[in-house]
MARTORMI-872323 format. One record per atom (N, C-alpha, C, O): residue in one letter; x, y, z. Coordinates in steps of 0.1 Angstrom, whole numbers, plus 5000, padded with zeros to 4 digits. Example, Ala and Ser with C-alpha at 12.3 -4.5 7.8 and 13.67 -1.06 7.14 Angstrom:
% residues 2
A513249435078
A512349555078
A513249675078
A514249675085
S512849785071
S513749895071
S512950005079
S513450115080
//
This chain:
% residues 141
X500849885000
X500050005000
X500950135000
X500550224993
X502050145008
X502850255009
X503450244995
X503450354991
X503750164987
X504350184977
X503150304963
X503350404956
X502150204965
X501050274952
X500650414956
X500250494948
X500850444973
X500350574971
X501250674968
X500950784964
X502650634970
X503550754963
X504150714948
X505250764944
X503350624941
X503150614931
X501950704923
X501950754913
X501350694929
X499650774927
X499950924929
X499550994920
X500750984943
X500951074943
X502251104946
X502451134958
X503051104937
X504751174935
X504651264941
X503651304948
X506051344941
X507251434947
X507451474937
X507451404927
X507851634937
X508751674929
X509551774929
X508951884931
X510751804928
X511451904928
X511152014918
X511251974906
X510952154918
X511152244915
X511852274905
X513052234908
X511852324891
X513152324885
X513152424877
X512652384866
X513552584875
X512952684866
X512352814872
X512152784884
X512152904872
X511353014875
X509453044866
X508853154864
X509252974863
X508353004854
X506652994868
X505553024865
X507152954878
X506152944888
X506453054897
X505553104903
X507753104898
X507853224908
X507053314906
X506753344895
X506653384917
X507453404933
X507153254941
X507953194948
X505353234935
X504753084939
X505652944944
X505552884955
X506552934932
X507352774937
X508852864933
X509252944924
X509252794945
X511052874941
X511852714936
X511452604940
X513052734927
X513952654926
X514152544941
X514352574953
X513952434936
X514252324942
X513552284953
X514152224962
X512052344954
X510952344961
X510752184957
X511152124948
X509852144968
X509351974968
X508052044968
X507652134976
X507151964958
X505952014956
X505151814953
X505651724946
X504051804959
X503451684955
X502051684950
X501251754956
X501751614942
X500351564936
X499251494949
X499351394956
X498151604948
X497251574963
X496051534952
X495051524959
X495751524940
X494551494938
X494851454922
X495851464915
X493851394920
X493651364901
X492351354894
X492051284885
X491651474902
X490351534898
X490251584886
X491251584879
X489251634883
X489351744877
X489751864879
X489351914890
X490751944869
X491152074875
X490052214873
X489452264863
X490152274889
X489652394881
X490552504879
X491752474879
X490152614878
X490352774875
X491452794888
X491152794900
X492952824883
X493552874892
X494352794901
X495152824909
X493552614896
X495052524903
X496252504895
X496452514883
X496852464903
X498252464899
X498552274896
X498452184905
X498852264885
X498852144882
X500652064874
X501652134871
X500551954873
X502151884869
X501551834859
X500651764860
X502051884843
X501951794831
X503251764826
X504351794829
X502751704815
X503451664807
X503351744790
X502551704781
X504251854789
X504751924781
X504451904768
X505151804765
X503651954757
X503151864742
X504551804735
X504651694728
X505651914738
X507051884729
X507851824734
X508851794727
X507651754750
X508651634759
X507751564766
X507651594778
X506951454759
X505851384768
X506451324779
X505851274788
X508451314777
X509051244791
X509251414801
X509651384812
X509151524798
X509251644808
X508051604817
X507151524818
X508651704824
X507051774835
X507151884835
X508251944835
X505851964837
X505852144838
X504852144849
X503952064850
X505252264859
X504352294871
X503652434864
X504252534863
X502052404859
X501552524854
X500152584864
X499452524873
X499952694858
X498452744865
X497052734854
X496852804844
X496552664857
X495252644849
X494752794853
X494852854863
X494052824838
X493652944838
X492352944826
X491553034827
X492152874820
X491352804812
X490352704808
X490852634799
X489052654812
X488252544815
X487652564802
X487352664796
X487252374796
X486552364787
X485252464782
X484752524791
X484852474773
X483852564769
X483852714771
X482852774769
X485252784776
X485152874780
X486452994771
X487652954769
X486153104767
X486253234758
X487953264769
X487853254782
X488653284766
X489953334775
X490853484765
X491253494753
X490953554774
X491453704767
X492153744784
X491953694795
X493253884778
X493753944786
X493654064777
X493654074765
X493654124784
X493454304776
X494054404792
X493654384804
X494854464789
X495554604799
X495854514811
X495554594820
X496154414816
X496654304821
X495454194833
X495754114841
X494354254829
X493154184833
X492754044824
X493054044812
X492053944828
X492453824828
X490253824827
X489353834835
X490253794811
X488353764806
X488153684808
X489153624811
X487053604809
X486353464810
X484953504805
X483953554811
X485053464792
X483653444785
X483053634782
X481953664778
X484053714786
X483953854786
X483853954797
X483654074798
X483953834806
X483653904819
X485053884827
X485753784826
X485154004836
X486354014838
X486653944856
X486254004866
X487353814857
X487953744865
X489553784872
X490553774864
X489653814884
X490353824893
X491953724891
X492053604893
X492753784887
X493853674885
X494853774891
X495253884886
X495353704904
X496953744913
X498253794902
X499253864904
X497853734888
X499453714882
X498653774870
X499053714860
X497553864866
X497553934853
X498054044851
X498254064839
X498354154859
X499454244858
X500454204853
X501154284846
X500754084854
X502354034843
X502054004830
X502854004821
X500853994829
X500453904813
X500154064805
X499354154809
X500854054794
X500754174782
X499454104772
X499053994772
X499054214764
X497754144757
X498454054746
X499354114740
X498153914743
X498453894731
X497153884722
X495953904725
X497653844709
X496853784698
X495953634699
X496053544691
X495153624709
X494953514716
X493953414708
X493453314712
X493753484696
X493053404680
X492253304684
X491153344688
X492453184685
X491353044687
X490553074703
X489353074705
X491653114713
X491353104724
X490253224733
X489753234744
X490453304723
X489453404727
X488353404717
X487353464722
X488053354702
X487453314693
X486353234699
X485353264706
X486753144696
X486352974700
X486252974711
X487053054717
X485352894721
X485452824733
X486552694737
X486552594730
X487152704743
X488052574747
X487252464747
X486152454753
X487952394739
X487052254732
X486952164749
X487452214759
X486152044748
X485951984763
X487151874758
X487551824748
X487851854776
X488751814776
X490151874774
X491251814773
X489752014773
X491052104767
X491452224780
X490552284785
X492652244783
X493152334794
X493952434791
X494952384786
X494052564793
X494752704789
X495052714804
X494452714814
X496952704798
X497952704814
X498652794810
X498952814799
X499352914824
X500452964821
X500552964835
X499752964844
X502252974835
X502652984846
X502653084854
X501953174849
X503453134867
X502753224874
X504153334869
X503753454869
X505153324866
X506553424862
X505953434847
X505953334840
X505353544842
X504653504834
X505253564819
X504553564809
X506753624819
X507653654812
X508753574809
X509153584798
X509253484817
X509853374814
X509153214811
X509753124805
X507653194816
X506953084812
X506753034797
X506353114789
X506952864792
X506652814781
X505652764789
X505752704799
X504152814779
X502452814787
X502352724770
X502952664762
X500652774774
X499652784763
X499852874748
X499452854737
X500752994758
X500453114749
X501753034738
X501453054726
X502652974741
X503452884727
X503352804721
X503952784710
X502252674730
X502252544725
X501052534725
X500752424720
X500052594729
X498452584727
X497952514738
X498552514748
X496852454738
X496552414743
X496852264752
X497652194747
X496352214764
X496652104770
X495451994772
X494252024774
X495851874771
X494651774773
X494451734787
X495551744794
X493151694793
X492851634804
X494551524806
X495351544815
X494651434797
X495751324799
X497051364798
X497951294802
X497351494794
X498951574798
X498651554811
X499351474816
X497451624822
X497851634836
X497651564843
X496651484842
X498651574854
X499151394859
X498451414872
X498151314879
X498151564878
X497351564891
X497951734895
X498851814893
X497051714900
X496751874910
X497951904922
X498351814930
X498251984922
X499252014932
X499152114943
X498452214939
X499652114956
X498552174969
X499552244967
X500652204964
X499052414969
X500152534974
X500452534982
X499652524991
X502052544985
X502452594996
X504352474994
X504352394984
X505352475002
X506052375004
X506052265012
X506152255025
X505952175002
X505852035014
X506951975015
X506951855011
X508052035021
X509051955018
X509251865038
X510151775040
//
């Protein structure tokens, strides 16, 4: 039993700035759940361009739903949602993802350093099966 549950839920080291101030370098961070994510958790995937990587990102985007930043405020479906880390985000060209609704099964992540993060805003979108589980704020080391 001790073995499957830290199989189920890993450990992991920290590696990058793309989560700062949130996760610092060589922080131990662990997988507490493998729910569904919502709005603003912090989750471990697996990267479209290194299915053997992992990235610690911030879900910011739920199926069926319109996503924009304009003057560093953070839209949802046109209405304007509270995000700690949109003052970092400059407006981009956000084409499908402010167009289109995020297809089901589909997740818009960026991390919380939001000038050094490889997000959504480069590789697009993320699947339910990139993420490996939810991860609890704070240091668990």
């Amino acid at each position: 039993m001790f073995r499957t549950y830290h199989w189920a839920y890993p450990k992991y080291f920290v590696s990058g700035e793309s989560m700062f101030p949130t996760y610092k370098e060589e922080e131990v961070i662990q997988i507490i759940s493998h729910g569904r994510p919502e709005r603003f958790d912090v989750v471990v995937l697996r990267p479209p361009e290194n299915p053997e990587g992992r990235y610690l990102k911030r879900v910011i985007g739920l199926p069926g739903e319109r996503i924009d930043y304009r003057g560093g405020k953070l839209f949802v479906n046109k209405k304007e949602v509270a995000d700690p880390f949109g003052k970092e985000t400059e407006d981009f060209n956000w084409g499908e993802f402010s167009i289109d609704p995020i297809s089901e099964g589909y997740y818009f992540i960026l991390g919380d350093n939001r000038s050094v993060s490889q997000d959504s805003r480069h590789f697009g979108l993320i699947t339910r099966r990139q993420i490996l589980g939810i991860v609890k704020e704070g240091n668990t080391k």
